[in-house]
Structures are given as C-alpha cells and as structure tokens.
GUVOVEX-673929 format. One line per field, with one value per residue: residue in three letters; x, y, z of N, C-alpha, C, CB in turn. Coordinates in steps of 0.001 Angstrom, whole numbers, plus 500000, padded with zeros to 6 digits. Glycine has a CB too. Example, Ala and Ser with C-alpha at 12.3 -4.5 7.8 and 13.67 -1.06 7.14 Angstrom:
BEGIN
aa <- c(ALA:SER)
n.x <- c(513190:512850)
n.y <- c(494310:497750)
n.z <- c(507800:507080)
ca.x <- c(512300:513670)
ca.y <- c(495500:498940)
ca.z <- c(507800:507140)
c.x <- c(513200:512900)
c.y <- c(496700:500030)
c.z <- c(507800:507870)
cb.x <- c(511308:514084)
cb.y <- c(495527:499402)
cb.z <- c(509046:505725)
***
This chain:
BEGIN
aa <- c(UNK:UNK:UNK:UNK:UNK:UNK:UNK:UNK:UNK:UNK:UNK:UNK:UNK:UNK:UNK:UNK:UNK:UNK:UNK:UNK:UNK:UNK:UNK:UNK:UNK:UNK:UNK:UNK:UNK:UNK:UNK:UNK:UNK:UNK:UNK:UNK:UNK:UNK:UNK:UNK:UNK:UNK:UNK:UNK:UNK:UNK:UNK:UNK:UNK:UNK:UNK:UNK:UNK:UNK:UNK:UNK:UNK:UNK:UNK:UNK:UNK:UNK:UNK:UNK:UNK:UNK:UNK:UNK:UNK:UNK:UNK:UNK:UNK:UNK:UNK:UNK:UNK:UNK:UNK:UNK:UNK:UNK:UNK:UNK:UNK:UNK:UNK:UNK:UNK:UNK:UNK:UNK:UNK:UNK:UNK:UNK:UNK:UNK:UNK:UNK:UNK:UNK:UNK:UNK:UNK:UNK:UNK:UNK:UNK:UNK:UNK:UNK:UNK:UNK:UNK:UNK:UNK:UNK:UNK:UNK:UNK:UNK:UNK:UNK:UNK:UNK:UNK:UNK:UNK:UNK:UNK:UNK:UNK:UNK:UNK:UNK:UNK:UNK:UNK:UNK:UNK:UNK:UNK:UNK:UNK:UNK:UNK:UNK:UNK:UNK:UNK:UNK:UNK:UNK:UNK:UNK:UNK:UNK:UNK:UNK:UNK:UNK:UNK:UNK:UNK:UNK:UNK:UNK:UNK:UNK:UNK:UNK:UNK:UNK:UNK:UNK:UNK:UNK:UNK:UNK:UNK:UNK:UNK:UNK:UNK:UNK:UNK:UNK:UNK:UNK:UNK:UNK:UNK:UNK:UNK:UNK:UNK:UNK:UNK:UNK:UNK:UNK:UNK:UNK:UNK:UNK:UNK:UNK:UNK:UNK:UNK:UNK:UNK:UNK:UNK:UNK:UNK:UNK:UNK:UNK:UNK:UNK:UNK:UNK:UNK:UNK:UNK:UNK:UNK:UNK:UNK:UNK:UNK:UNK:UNK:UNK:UNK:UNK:UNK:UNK:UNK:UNK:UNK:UNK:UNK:UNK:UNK:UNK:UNK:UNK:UNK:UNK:UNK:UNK:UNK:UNK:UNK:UNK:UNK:UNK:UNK:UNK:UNK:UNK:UNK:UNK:UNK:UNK:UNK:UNK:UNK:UNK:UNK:UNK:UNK:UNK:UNK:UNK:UNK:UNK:UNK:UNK:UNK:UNK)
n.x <- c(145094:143718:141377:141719:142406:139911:138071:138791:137756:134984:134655:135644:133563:131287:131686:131747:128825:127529:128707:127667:124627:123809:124012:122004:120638:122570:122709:120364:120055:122808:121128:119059:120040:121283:119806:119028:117330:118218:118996:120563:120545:121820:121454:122760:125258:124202:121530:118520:116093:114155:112940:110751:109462:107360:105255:102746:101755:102736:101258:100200:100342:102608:104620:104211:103906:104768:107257:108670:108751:109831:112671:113296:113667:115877:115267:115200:112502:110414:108882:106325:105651:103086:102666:101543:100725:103630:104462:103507:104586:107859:110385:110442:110299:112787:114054:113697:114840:117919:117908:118374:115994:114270:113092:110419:108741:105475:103756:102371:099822:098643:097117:094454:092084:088786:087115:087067:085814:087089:089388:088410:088466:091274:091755:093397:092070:092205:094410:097955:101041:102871:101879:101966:104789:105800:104556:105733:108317:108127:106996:109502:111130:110209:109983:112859:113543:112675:113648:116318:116281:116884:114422:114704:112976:110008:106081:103060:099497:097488:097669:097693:098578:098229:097294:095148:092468:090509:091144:093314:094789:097602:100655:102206:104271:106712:108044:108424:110411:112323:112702:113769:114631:113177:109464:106774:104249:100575:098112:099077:099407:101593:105653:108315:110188:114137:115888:114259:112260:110467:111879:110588:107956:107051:106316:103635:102496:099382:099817:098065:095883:096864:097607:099959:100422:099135:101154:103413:103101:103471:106273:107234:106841:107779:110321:110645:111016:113066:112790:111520:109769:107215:105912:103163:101809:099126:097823:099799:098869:096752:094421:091465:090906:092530:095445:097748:098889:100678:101252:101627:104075:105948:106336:107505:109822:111203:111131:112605:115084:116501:119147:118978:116668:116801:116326:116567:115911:115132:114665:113212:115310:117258:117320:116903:118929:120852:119919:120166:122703:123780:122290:123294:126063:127834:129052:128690)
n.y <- c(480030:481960:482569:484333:487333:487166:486650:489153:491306:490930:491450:494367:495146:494414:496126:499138:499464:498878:501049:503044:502755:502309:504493:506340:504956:504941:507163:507880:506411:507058:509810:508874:506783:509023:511678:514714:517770:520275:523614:525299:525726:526053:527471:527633:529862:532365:532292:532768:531154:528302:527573:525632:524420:522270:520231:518154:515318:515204:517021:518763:521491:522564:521603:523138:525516:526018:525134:526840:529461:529128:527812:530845:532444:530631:528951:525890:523373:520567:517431:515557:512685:511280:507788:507529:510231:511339:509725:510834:512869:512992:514177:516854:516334:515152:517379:519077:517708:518115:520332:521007:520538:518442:515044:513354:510835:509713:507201:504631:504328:506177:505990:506918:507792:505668:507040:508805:509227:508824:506905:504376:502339:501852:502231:502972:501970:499412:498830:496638:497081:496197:495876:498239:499270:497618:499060:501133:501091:499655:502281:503676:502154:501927:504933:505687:504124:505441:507707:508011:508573:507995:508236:510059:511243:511303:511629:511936:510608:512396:513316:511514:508782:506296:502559:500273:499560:500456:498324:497242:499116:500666:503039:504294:505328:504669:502797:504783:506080:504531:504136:506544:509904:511766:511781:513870:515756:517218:520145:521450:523182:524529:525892:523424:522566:522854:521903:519596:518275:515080:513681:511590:513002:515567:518323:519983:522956:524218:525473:526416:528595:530925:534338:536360:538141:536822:534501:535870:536380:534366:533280:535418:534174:531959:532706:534320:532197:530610:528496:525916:526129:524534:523983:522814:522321:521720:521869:524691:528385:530525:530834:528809:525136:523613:525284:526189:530100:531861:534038:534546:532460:533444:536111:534893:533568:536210:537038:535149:534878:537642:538524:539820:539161:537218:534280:530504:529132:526146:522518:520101:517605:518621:520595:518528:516657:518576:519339:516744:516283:518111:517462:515423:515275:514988:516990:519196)
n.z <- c(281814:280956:282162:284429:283647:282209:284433:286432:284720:284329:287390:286869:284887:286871:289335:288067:287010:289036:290954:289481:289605:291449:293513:293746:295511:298033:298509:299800:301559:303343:303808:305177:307820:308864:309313:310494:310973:309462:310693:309553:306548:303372:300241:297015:296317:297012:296814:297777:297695:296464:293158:291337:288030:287240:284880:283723:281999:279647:277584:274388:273880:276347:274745:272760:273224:275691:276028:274107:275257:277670:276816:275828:277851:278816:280930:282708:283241:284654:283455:283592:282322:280295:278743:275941:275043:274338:272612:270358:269911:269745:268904:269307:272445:272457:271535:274170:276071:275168:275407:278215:279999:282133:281996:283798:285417:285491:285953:284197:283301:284429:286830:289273:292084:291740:292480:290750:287153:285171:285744:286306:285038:285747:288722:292017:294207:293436:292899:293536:295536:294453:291971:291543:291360:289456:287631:287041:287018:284189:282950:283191:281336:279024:278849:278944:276631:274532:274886:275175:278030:281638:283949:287407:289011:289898:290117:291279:290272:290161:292482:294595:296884:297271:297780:297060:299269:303094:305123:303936:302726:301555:301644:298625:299151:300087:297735:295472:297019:297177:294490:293086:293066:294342:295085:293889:294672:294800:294413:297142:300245:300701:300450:300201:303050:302566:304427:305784:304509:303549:300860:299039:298951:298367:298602:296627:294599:293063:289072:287285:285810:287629:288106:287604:289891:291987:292068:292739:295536:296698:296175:297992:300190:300140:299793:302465:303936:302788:301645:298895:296419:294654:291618:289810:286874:283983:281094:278752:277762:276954:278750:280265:281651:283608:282981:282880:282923:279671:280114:282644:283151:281508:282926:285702:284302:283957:286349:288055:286561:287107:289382:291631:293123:293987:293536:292955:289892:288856:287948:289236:289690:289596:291757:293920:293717:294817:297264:299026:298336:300405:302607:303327:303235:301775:299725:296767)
ca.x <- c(145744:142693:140384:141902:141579:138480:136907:139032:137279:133598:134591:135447:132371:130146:131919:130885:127728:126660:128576:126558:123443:123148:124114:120731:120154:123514:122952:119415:120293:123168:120492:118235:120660:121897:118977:118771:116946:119150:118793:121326:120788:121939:121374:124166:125424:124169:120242:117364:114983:114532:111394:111083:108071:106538:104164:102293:100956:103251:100438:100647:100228:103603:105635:104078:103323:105403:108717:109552:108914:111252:113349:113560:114900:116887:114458:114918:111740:110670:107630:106419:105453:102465:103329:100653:101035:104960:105133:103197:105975:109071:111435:110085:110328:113754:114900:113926:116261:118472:118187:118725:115002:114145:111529:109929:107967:104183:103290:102608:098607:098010:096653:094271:090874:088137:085197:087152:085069:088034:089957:087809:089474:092607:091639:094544:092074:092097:096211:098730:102413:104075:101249:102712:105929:105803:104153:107168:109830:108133:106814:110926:111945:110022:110921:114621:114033:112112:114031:117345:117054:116114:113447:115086:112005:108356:104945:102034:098920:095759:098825:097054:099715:098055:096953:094112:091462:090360:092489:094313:095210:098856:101047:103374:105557:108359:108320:108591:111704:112794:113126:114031:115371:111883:108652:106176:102851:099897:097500:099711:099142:103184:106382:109345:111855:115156:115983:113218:111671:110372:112037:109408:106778:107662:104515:103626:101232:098575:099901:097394:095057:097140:098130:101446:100294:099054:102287:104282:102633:103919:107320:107746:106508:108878:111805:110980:111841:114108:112020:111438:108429:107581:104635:102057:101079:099063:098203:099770:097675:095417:093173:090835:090724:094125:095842:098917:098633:101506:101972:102263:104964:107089:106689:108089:111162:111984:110749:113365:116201:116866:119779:118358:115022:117025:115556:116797:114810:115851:114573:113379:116300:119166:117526:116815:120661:121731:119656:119988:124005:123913:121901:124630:127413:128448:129729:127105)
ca.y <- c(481343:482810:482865:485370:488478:487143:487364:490449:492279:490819:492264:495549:495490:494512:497757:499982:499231:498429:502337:504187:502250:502407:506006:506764:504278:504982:509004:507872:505220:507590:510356:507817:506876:509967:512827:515779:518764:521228:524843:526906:524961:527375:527486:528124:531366:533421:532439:532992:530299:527381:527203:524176:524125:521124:520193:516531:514368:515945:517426:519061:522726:522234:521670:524220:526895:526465:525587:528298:530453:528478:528089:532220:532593:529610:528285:524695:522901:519342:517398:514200:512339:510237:508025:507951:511916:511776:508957:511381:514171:512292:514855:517681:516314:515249:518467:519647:517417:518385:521854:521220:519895:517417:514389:512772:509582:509649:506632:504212:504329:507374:505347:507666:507100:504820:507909:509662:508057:508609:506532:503340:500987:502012:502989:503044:500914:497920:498251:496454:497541:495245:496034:499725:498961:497290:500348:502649:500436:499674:503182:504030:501409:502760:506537:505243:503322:506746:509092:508061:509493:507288:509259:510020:512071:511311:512641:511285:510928:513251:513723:510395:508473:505256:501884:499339:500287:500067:497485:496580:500664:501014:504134:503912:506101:503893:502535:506151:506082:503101:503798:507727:510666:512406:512096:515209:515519:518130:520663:521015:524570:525732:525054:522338:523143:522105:520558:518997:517911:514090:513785:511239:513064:516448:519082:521391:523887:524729:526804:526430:529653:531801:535268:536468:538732:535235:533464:536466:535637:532577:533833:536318:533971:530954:533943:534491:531191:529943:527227:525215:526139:523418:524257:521953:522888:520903:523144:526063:528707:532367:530050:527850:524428:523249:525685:527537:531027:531847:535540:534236:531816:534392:536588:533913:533331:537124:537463:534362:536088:538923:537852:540553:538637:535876:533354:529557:528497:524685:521253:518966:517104:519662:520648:517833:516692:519116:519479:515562:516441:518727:516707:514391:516272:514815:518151:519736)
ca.z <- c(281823:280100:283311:285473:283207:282022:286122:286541:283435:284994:288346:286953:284895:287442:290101:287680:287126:291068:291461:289020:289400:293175:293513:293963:296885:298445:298988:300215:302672:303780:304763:306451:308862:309589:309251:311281:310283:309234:310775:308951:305231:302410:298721:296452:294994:297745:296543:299114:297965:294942:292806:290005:287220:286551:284149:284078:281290:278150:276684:273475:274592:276861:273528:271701:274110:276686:275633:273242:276307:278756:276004:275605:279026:279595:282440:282529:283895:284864:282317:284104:281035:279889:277331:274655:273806:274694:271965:269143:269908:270367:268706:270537:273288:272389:271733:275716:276944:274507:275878:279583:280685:282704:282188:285028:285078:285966:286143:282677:283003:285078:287785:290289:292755:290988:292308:289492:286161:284214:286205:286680:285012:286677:289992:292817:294856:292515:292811:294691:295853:293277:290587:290955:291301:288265:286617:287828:286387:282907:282392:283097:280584:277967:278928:278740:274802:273611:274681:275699:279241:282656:285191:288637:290076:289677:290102:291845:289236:290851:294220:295455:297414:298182:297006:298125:299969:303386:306061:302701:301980:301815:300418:297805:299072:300443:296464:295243:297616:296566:292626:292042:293719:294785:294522:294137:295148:293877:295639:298482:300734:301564:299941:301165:304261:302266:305365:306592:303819:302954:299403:298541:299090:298285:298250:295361:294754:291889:288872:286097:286426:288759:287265:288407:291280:292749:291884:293345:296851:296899:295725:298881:301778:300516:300413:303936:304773:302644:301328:297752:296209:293654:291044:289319:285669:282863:279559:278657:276846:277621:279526:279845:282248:284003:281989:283214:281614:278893:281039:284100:282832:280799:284384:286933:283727:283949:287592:288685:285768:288257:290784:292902:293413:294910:293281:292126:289284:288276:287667:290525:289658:290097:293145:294725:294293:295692:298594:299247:298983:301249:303813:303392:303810:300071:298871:296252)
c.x <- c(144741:141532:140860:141213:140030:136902:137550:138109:135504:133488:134432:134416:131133:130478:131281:129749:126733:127078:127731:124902:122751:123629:122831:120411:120983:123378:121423:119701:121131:122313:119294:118970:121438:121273:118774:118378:118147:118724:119568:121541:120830:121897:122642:124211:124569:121980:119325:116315:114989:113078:111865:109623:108164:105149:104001:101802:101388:102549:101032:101143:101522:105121:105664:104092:104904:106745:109430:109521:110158:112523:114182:114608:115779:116177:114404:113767:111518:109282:107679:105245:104175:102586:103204:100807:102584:105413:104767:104299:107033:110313:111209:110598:112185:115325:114576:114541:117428:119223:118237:117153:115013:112836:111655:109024:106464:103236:102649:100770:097987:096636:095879:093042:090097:086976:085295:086478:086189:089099:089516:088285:090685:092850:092839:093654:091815:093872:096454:100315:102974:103559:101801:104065:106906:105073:105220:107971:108986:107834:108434:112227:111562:110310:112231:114532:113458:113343:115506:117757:116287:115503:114342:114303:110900:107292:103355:100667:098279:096886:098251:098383:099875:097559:096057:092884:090537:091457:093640:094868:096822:099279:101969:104564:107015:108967:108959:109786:112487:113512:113154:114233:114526:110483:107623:104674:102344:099107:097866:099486:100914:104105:107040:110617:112853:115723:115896:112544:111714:110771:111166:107991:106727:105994:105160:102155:101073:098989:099331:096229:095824:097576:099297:101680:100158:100861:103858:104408:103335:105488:107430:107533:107191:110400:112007:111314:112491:113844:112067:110411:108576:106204:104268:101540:100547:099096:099268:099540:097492:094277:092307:091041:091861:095082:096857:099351:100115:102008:102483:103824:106442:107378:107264:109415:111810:112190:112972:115012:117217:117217:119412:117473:115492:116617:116077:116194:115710:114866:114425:115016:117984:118604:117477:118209:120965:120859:119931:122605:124419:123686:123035:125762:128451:129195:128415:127346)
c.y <- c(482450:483477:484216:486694:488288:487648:488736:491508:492571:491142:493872:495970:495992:496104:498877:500497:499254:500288:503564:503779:502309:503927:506804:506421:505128:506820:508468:507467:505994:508984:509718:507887:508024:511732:513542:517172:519622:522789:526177:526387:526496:526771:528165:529230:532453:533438:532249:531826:529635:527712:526118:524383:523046:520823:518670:516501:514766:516077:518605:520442:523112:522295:522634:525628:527396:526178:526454:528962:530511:528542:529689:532711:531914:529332:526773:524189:521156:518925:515797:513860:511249:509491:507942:508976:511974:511174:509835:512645:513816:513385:516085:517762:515625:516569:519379:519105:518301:519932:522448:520938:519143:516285:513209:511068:509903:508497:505769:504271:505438:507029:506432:506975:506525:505986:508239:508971:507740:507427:504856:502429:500860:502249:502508:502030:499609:497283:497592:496912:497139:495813:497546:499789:498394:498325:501118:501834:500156:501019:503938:503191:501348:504499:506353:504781:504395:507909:509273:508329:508474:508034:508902:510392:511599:512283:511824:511875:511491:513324:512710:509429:506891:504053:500756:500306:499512:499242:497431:497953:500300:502074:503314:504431:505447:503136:503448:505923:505150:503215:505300:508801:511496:512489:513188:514847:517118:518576:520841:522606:525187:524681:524033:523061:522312:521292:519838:518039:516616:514552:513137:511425:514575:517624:520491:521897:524040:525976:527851:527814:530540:533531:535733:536792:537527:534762:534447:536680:534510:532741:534279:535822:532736:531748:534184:533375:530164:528735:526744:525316:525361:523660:523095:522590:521481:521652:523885:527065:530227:531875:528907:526480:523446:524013:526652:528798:531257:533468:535216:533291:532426:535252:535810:533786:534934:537648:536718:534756:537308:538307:538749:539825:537299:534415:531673:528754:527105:523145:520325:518152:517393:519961:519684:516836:517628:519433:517488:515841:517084:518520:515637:514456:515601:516268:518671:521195)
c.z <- c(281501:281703:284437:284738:282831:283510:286613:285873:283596:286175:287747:286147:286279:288538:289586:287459:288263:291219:290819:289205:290678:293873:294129:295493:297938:299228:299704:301869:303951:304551:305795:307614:309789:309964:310130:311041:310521:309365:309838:307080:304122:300773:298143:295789:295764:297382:298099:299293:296682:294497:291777:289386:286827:286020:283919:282398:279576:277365:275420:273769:275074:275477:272734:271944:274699:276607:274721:274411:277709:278069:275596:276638:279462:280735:281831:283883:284021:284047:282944:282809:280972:278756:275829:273831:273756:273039:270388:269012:269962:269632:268794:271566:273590:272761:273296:276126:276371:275296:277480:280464:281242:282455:283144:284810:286396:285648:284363:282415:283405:285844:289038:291172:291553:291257:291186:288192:285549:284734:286842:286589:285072:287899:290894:293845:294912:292269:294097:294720:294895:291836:290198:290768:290177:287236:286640:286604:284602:282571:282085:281495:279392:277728:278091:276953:274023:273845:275089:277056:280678:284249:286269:289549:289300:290533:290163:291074:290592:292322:295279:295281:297794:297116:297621:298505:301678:304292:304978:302259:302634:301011:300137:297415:299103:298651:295649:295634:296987:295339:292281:293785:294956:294455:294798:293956:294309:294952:296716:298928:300723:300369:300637:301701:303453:303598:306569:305278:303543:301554:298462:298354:299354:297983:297275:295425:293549:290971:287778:286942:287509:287890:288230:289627:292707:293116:293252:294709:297626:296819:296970:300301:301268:300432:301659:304442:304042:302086:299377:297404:294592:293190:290029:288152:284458:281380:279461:277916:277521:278289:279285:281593:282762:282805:282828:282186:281208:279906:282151:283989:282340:282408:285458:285755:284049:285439:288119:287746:286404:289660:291717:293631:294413:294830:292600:291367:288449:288598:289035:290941:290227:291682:294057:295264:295155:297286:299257:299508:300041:302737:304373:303963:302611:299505:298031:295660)
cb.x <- c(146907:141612:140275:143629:142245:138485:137045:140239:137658:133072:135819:136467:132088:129786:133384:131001:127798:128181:129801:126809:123513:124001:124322:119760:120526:124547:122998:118630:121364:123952:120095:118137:121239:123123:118001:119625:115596:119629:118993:123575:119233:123630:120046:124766:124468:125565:119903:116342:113606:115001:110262:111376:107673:106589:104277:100706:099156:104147:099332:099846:099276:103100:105543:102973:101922:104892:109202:108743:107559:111152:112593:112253:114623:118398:112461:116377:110798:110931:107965:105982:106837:101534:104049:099500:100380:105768:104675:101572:106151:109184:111976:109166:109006:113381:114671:113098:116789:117662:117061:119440:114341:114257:110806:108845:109239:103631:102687:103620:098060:097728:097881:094038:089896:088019:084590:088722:083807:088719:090208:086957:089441:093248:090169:095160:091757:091203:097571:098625:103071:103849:099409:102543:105865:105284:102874:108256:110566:107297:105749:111407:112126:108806:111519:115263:113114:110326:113101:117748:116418:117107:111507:116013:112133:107865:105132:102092:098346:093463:098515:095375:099854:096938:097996:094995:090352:089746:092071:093422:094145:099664:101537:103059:105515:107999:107331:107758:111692:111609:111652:112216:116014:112049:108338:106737:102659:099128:096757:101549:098219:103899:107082:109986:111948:116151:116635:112081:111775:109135:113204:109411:106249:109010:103284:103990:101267:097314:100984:096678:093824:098644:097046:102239:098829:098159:102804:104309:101460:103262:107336:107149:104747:108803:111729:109983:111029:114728:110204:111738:107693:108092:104658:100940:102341:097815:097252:100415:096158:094367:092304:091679:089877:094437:094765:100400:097731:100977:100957:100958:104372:106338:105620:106939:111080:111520:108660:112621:115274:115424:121434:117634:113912:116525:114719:117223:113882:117587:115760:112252:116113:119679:116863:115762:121776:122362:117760:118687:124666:123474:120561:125122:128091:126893:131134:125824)
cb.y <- c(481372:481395:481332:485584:489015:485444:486062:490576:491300:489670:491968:496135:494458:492867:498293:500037:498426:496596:502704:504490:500966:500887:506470:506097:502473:504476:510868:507102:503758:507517:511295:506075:506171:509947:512661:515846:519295:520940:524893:527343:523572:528315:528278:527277:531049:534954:531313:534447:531000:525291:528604:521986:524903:520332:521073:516172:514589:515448:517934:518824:522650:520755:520737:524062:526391:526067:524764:529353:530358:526700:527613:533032:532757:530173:529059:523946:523605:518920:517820:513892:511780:510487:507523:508179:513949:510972:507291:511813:515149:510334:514603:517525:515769:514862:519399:519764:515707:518245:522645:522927:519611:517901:513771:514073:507805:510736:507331:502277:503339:508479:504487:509098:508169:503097:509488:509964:508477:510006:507555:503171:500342:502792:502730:504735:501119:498385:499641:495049:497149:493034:495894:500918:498380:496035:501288:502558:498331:498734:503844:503427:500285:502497:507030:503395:501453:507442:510048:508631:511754:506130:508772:510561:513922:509829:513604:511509:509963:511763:515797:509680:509354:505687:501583:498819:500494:500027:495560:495603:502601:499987:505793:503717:506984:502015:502235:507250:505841:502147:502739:508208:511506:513336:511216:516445:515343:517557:520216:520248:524521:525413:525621:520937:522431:523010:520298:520289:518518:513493:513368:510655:512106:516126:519907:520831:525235:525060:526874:524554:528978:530937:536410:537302:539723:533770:533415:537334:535075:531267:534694:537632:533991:529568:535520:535004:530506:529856:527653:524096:527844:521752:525675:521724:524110:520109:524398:526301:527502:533601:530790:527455:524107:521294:526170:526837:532620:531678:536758:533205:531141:535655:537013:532073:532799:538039:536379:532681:536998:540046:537629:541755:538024:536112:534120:529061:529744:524490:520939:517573:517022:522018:521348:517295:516975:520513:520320:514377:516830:519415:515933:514170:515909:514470:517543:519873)
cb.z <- c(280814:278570:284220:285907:282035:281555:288015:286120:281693:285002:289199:286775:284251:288251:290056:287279:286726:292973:291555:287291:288836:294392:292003:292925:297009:297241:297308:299332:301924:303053:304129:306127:308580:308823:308950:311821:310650:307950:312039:310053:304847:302757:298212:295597:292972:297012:295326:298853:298380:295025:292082:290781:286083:287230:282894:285644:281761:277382:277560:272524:275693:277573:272696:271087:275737:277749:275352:271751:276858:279208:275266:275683:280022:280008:282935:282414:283483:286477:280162:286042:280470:279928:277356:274939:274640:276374:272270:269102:270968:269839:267704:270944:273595:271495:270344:276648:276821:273324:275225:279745:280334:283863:280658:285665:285416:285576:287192:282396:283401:283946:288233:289778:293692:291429:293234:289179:285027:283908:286773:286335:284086:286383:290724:293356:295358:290542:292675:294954:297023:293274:290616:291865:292075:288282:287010:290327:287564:282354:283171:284874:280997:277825:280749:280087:274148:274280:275493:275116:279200:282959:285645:288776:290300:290019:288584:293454:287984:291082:295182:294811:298528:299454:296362:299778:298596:302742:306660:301226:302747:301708:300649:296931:300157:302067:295937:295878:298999:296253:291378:290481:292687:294756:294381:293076:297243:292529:295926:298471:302545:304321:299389:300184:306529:301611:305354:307417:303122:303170:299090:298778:300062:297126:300340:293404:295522:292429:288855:285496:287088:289816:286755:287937:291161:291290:289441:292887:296567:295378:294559:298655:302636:299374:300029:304748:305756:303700:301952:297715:296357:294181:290344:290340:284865:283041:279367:278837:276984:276031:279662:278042:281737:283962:280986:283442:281926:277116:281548:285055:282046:279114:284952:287556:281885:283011:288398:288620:284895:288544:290889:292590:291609:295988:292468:292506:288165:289256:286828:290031:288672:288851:293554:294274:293217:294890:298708:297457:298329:300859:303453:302390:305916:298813:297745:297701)
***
C-alpha cells in the first residue's frame, strides 16, 4: 500500500527538478530550432538600446571602488569571478548579490594562451573539451557553496575561445552553450544585434581607460541601431593598468539614469533572458 505514494512523491520530485534545472536547455534548444533574425526586435519600456558592465577576476578594487558607486545609482552590473580573491571577500561580495548584482563564472584557473607567461602552466593549448568542461562545472559548484548563487553567464579568460592546438584546436563554445545562458567575449570592435546575436559568444568591448567622451561614442552608434553594448572592466580606480576609471563609471550610472537617453542598463543576465525570450516568442 506504501509504494504508490512513495513513486508518486519520487515522480513529483524528480518533475520539478528536470523543470527548473533544464530551463536553461529548453529556451536554448527552442531557439535553435527555430531562429530567424529578428528585424523589428524591441526592448522593453520604450528603451532604444541595452548596455551591461562587467568586470572579470573579483578583484579587490571592484568591491571597494566600484560598488559603492553602482550601489549609489542602483546600476546593477555583472562580476565574473575568480575564486582565490572572491574567497578573501566573501561578504562583500555577498552583499552585491544581495543588492541585485550578478556573478558570472570565469573559469576555476583562469585558463588562457601558453605565449602568455602567466598562463603557462594553464595554457588553453594543453586543454581538452572535457578538461574545460570540467573546469566550468567545478568552478560553478564552488561559486554555488560560497555564495549561495549558481552562474548562468560566463566570461571567456583573455576572450580566447579555443582549446588544443593545431589539427587538435577545437572551441569551447558549444560547452559555453551547453552549461549557461551566454557566454561573453573581450576586445570585440561593435556591440550585439539583439536579434542576431550568437548568445555564446556574445562580443564586448574595452572599458578600463576610456573617459566618458570615449564611452559616449559607443553609447550613440549602438542607439542608432538598437544594439547591446556589453563592456569589459578589471580595476576600478583614477588609473593606472586595466583600470576602469571611477568618473567614467559614475558618468555611464547617471548618463544610463536619464529615461531620455534611452538607455537599458542591466546585468548580462536580465538581458540576455529577455532577449532569448523574446527570440522565442516565450513572453519576456
């Protein structure tokens, strides 16, 4: 008599579990099969164009600098995490989720080329598909036991995409795809067509060193078309060497502040739902 509810109770476990857990796949799989660039794609609330800040390798600077400042305006940004310095800040970096942030996963060694020195005894062409694949998922499963929260978007170390070298080079994009919502690339020239855009492989542009006039460039030619401009920051500071300046930062929060300006400033995450719903025809 005991067995029925008992496999009833392990069905409706397991449903739940397979529907929140494959959620991810499920909106993917659904724009695979059905993708068609989208000419008339609109942003919500009458906005002209998205931007998202991201900052790599949760350096200290970032906690100290740059979230009181995000923090000031309510700009939530995205922090793809390394997890050596993440693990010396952990209630810091607590309190940005806390406060509507996003953290990303970059990888558990910060895996790039082998020319780089720093990078020797990690180089990308000493990896294989599985060996990263298996970096993705444990660097996520320590994210997840620090900080309570499980990465949906990542962030390609040095915006290098590949692994091997040679006949044996493969990317690691389709993995990327595979295990999170989007992944973002670095150094990239233009922003992303919402819909056109590879989600795995999403291009951003340089924002360490720019002063606003720069930044505001960039601002008025992804307005003309409607596009996702997705920025790249490590420090933040009054200068110095990958260092996104503290003015330019406060100017893009008050710049993107002003519904005149047309501007949607949010979190890889939020946007990339919703442009992924939208492709869909999910609602959003």
């Amino acid at each position: 008599m005991r067995t029925v509810p008992i496999f009833l109770t392990f069905m409706y476990c397991y449903i739940i579990i397979a529907s929140t857990g494959c959620s991810l796949s499920n909106l993917q799989d659904k724009e695979l099969a059905s993708f068609e660039q989208q000419e008339d794609f609109r942003w919500p609330e009458g906005k002209r164009a998205a931007i998202s800040l991201t900052f790599d390798d949760a350096r200290f600077s970032q906690v100290e600098r740059g979230l009181p400042i995000l923090d000031e305006y309510g700009a939530k940004a995205t922090f793809y995490v390394s997890i050596e310095p993440l693990e010396k800040r952990l209630d810091e970096w607590k309190r940005a989720i806390a406060n509507g942030h996003e953290i990303g996963n970059h990888t558990l060694t910060h895996p790039c080329s082998g020319n780089f020195s720093f990078a020797r005894e990690r180089a990308l062409e000493n990896y294989t598909l599985d060996k990263m694949r298996n970096e993705l998922e444990e660097a996520n499963n320590i994210i997840e036991r620090l900080l309570d929260v499980r990465p949906v978007t990542f962030a390609y170390p040095c915006g290098q995409k590949y692994v091997g070298r040679g006949r044996n080079l493969k990317s690691y994009v389709p993995v990327v795809a595979e295990e999170f919502f989007a992944g973002r690339g670095w150094m990239d020239e233009w922003s992303n067509d919402p819909g056109f855009c590879d989600m795995a492989q999403l291009m951003a542009m340089e924002l360490d060193g720019k002063d606003f006039e720069q930044v505001k460039q960039l601002f008025d030619r992804t307005l003309a078309n409607g596009g996702w401009l997705v920025f790249c920051g490590h420090d933040i500071g009054e200068g110095g060497r990958q260092t996104t300046l503290s003015s330019t930062l406060k100017a893009i929060c008050e710049y993107a502040q002003d519904p005149a300006n047309g501007l949607w400033l949010d979190t890889v995450e939020a946007v990339a739902r919703y442009i992924l719903k939208q492709r869909t025809g999910t609602g959003g």
